[in-house]
Backbone as a ProteinNet text record, in pm:
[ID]
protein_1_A
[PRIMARY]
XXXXXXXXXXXXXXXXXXXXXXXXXXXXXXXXXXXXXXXXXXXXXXXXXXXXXXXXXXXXXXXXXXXXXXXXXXXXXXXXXXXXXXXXXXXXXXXXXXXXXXXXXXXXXXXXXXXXXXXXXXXXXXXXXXXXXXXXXXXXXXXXXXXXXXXXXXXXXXXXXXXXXXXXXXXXXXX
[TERTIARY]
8516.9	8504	8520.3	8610.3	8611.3	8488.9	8402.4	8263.1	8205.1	8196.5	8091.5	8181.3	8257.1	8329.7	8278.1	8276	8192.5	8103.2	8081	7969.3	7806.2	7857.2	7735.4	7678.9	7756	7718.9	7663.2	7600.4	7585.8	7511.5	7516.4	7458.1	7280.8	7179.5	7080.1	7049.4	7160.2	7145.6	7176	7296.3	7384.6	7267.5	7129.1	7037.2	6963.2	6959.6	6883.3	6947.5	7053	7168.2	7173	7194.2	7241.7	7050	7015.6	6832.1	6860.8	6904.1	6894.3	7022.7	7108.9	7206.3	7191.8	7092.1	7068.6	6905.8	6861.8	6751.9	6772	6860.1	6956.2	7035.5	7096.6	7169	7058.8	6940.6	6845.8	6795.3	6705.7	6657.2	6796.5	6910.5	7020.8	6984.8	7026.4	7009	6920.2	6811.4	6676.3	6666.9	6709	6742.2	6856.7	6957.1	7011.1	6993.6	6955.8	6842.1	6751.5	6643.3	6568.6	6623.3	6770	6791.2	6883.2	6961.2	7033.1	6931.8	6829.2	6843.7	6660.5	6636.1	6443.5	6436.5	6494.9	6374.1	6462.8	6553.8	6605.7	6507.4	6462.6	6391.1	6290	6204.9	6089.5	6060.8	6179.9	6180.1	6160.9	6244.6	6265.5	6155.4	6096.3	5921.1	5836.9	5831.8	5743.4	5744.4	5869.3	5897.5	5868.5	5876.2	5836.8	5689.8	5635	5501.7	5396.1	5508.6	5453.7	5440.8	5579.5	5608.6	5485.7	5450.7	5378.1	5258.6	5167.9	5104	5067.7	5137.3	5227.1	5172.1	5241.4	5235.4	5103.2	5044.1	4913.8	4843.7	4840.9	4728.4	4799.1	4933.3	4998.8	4938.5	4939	4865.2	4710.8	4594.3	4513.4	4453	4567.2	4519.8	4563.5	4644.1	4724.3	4542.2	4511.7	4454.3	4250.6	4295.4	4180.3	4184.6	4333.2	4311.7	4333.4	4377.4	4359.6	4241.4	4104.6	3968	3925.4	3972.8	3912.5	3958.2	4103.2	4181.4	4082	4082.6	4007	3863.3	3798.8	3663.9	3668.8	3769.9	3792.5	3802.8	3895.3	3923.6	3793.7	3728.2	3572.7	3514.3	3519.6	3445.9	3467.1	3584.8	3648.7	3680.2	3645.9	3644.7	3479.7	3384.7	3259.5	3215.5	3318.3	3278.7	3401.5	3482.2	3534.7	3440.9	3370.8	3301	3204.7	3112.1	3033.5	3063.8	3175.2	3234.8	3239.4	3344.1	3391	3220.7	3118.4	3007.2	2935.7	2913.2	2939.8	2975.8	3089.1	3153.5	3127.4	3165.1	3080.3	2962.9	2844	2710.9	2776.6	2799.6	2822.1	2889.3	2998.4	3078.2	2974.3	2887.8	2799.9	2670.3	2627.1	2526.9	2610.5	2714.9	2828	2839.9	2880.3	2900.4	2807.4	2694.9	2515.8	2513.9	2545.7	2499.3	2566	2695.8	2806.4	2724	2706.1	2644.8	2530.2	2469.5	2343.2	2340.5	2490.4	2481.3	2544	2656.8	2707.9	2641.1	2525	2425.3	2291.8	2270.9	2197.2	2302.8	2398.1	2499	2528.7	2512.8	2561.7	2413.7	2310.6	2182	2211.8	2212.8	2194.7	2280.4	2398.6	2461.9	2419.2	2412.5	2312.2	2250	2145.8	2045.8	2108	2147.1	2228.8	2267.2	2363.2	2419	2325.5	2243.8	2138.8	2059.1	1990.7	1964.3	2044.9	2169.6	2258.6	2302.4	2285.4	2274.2	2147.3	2063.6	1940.1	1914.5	1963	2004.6	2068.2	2186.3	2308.1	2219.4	2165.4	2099.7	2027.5	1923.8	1852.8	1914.3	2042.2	2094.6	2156.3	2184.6	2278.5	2158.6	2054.5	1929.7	1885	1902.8	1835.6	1933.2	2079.5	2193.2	2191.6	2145.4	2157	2043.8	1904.8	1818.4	1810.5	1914.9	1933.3	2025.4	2121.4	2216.3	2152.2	2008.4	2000.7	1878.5	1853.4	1704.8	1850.5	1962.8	2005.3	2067.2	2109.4	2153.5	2037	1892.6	1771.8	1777	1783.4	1738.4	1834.4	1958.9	2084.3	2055.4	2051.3	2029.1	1904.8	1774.9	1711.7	1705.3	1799	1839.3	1902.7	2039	2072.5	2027.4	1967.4	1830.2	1768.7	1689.4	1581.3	1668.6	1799.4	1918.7	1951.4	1975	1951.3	1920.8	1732.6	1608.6	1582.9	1587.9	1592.1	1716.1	1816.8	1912.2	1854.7	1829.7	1891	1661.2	1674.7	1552.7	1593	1512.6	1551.8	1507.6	1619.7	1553.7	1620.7	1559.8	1570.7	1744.9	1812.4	1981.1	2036.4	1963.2	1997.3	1962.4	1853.9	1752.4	1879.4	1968.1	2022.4	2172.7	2222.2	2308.2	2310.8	2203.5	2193.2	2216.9	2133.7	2098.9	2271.8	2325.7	2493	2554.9	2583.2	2647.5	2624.4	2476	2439	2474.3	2492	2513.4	2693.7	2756	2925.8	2940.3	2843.4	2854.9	2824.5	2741.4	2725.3	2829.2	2924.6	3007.6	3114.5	3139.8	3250.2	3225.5	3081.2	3047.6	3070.6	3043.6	3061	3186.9	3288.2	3428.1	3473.3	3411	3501.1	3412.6	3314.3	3305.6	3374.1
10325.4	10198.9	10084.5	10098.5	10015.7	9997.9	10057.8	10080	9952.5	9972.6	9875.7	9732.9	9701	9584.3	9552.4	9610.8	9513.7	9460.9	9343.2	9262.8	9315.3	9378.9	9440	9579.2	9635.5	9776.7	9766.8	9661.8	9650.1	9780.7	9840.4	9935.6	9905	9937.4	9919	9889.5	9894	9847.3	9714.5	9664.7	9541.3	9470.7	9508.6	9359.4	9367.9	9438.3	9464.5	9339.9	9391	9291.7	9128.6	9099.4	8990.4	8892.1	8975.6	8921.9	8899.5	8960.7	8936	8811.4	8783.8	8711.7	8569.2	8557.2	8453.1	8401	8452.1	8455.2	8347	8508.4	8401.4	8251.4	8246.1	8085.6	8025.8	8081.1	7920.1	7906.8	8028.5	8016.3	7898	7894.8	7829.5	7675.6	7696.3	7541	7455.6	7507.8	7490.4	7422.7	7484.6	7503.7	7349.2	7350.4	7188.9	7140.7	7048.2	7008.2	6946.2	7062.8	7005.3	6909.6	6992.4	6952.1	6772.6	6805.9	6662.4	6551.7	6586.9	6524.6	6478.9	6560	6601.5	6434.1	6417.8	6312	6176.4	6187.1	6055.4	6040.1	6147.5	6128.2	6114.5	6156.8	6106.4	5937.9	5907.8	5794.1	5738.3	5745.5	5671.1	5644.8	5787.6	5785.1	5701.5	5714.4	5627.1	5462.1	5447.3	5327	5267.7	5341.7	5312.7	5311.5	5411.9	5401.8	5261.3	5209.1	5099.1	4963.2	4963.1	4860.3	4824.3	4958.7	4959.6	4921	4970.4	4916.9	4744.3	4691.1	4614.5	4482.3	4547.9	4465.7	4459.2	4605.1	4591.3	4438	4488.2	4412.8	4239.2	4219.5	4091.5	4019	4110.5	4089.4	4060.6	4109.5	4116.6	4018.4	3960.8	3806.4	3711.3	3726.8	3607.2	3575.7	3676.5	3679.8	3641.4	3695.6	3598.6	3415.7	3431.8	3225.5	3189.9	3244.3	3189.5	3151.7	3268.9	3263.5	3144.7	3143.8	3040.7	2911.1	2874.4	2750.3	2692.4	2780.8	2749.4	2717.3	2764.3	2711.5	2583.5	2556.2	2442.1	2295.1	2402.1	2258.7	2231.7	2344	2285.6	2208.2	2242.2	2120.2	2034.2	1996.2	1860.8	1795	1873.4	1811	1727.4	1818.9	1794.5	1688.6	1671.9	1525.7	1407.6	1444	1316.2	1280.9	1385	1318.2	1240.1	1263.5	1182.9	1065	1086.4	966.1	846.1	923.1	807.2	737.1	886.2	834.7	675.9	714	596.4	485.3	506.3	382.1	285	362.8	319.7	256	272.3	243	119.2	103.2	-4.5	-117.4	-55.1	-230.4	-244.9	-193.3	-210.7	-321.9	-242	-360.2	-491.5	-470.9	-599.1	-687.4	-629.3	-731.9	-806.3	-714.7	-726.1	-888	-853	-956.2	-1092.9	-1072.2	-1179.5	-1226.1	-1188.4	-1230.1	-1343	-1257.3	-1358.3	-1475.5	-1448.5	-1580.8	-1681.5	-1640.7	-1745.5	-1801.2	-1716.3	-1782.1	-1893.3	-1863.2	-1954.2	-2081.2	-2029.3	-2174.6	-2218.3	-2189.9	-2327.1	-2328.6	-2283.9	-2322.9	-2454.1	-2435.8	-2508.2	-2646.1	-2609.9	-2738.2	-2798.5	-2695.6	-2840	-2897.9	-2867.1	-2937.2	-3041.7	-3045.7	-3138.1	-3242.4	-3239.7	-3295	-3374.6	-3276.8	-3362.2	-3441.8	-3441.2	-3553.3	-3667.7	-3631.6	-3727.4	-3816.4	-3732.4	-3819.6	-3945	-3847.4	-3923.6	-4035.9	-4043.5	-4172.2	-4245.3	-4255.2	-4276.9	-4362.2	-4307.4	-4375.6	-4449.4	-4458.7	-4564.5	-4686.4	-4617.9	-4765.7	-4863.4	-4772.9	-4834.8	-4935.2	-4864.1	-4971	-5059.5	-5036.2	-5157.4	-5255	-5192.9	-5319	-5361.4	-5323.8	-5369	-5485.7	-5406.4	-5532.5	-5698.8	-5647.7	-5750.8	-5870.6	-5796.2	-5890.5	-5937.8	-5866.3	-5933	-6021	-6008.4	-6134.7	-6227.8	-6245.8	-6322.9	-6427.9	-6300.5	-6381.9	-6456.8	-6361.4	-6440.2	-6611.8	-6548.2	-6756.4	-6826	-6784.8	-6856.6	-6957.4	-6806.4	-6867.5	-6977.4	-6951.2	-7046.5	-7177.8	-7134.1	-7313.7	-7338.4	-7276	-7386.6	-7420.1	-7306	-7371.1	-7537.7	-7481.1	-7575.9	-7742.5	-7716.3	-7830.8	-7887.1	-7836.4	-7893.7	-7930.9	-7838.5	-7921.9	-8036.7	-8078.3	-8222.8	-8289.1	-8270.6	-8314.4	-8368.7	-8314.7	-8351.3	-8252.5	-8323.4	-8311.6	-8197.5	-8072.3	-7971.2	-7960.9	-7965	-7965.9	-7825.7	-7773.6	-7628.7	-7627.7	-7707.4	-7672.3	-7701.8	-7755.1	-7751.3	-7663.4	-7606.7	-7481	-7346.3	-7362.4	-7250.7	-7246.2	-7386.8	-7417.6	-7367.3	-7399.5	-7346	-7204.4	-7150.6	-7022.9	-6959.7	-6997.5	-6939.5	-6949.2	-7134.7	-7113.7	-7003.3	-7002.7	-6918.6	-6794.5	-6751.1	-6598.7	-6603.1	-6696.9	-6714	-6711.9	-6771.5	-6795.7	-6669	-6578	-6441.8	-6399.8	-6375.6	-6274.6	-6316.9	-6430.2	-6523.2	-6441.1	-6449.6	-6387.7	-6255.2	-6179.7	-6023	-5974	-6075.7	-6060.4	-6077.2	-6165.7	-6195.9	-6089.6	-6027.2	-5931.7	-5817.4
2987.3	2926	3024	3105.4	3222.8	3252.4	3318.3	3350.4	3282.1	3146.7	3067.6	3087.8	3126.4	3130.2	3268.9	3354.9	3483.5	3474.4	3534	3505	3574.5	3724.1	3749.3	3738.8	3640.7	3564.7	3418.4	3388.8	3272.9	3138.4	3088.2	3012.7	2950.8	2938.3	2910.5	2792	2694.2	2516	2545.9	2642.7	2636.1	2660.9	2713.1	2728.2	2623.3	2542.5	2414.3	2288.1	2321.9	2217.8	2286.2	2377.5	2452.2	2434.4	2430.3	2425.2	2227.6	2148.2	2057.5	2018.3	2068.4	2054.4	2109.1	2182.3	2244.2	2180.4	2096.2	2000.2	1899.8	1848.5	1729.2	1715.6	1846	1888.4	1919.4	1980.3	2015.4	1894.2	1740.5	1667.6	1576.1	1565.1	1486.8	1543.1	1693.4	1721.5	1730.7	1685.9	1641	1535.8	1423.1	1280.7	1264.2	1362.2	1392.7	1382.7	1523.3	1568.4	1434.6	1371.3	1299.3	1237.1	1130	1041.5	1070.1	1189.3	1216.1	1302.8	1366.7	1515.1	1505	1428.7	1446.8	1405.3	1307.6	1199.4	1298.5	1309.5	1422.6	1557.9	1624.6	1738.9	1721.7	1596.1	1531.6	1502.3	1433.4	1405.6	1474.5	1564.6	1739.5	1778.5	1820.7	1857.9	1786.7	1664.1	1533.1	1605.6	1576.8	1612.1	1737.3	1857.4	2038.5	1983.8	1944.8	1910.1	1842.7	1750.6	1713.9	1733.2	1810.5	1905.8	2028.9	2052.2	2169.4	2125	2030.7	1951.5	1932.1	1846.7	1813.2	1955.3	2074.8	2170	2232	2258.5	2276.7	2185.4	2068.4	1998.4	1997.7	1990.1	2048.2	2173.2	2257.1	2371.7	2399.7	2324.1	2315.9	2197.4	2108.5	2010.4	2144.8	2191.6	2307.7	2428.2	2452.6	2495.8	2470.6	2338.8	2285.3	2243.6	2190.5	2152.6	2311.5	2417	2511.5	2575.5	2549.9	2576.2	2520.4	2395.4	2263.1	2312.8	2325.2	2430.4	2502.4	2602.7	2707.1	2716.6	2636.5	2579.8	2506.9	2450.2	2370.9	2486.3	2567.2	2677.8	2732.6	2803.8	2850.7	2773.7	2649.3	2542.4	2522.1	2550.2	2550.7	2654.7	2788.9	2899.2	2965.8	2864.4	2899.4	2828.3	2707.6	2611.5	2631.6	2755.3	2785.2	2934.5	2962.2	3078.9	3026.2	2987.8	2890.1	2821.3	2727.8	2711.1	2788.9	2927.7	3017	3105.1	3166.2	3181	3046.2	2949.3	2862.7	2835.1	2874.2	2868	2985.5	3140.3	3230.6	3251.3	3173.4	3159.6	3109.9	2955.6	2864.6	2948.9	3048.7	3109.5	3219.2	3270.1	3400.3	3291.3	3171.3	3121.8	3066.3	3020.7	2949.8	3093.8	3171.2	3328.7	3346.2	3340.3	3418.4	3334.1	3183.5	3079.7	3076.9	3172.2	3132.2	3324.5	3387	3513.4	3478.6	3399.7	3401.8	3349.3	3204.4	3093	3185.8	3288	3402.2	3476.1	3501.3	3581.5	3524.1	3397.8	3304	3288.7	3247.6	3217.5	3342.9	3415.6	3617	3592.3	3602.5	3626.5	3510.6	3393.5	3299.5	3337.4	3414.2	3389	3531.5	3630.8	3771.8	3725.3	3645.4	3625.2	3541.4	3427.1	3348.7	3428.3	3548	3624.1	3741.2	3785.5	3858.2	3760.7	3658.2	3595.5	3530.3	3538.2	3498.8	3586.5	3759.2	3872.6	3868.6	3888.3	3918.7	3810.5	3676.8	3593.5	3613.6	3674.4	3751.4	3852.2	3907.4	4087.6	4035.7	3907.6	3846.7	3740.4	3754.7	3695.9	3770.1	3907.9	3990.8	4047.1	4095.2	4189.5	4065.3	3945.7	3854.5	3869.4	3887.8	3875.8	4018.2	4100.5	4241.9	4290.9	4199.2	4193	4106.5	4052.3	3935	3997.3	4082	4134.9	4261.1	4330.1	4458.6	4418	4267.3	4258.8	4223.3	4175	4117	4244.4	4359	4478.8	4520.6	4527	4575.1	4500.3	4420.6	4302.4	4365.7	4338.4	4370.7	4510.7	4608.3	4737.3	4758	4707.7	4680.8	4603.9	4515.6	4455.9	4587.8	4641.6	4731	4845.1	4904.2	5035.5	4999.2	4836.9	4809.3	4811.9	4728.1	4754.8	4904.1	4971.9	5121.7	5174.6	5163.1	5196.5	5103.4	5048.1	4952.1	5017.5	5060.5	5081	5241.4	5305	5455.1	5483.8	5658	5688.4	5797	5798.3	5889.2	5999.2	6097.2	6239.9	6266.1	6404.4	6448.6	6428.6	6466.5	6492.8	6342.8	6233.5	6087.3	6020.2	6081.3	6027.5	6039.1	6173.7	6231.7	6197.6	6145.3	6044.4	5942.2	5911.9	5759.2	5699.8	5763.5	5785	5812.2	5924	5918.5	5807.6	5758.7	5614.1	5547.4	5518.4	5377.9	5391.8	5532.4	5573.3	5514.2	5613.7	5572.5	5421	5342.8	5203.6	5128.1	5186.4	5126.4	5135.8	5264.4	5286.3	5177.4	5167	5056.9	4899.8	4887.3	4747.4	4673.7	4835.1	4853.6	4822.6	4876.6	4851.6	4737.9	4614.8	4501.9	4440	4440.7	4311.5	4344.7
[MASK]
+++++++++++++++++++++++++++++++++++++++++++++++++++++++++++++++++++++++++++++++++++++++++++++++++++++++++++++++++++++++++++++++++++++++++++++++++++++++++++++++++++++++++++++++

């Protein structure tokens, strides 16, 4: 009996049995297992499974409104260019228009102004002629007074002629 108790004498039934004993414990813990452990690691799985899922297709909407985003922005980048092109045009003809009306109105008012001159210059030479026929008469009444007065010889002639000059400048002064 000793014999069968060594470990490296083993008897040729003992692996018959030991093959069946170790059958039985894996078929039990099997049977465990199922019964405690199966439907928890299932679950587990179920759940990793759907998550993953889950994130996929999370990922793949993210990824579409981002396509969609981004198409949106081109569209709205291509109608603020336009826009701003637009608007551009509009202050280039508004300028163009405010250029020209500035330029009609100074045209409009030189001219205004130069004829308001050139009226100006014809009233001034009408008043200028008015006062030099008036000096003319004047001066000729008092010439003609002189000559009635006194008989002209060259050095009365040259007299005279000074007064009337001294007598202008006198006149010139009080107006």
């Amino acid at each position: 009996m000793l014999k069968n108790l060594v470990l490296g004498e083993a008897a040729p039934s003992t692996t018959l049995g030991t093959i069946i004993v170790v059958t039985g414990a894996f078929l039990i813990l099997m049977l465990l297992i199922k019964k405690f452990a199966w439907g928890a690691i299932t679950d587990v799985l179920k759940q990793r499974e759907d998550k993953i899922a889950n994130d996929l297709d999370s990922a793949e909407q993210s990824r579409l409104s981002a396509a969609q985003m981004e198409k949106e922005r081109q569209q709205k980048l291509l109608a603020s260019k336009s826009e701003a092109a637009e608007i551009i045009k509009d202050a280039k003809d508004s300028g163009e228009e405010n250029r020209k009306k500035a330029l009609a109105e100074t045209t409009e008012e030189v001219t205004r102004l130069k004829e308001k001159a050139v009226s100006d210059i014809a009233q001034e030479h009408d008043k200028a002629m008015a006062a030099v026929k008036e000096d003319v008469a004047a001066l000729s009444i008092q010439i003609a007074g002189k000559i009635l007065n006194k008989e002209l010889t060259t050095e009365a002639h040259e007299s005279l002629i000074d007064s009337y000059i001294d007598g202008l400048g006198k006149i010139d002064e009080t107006r």
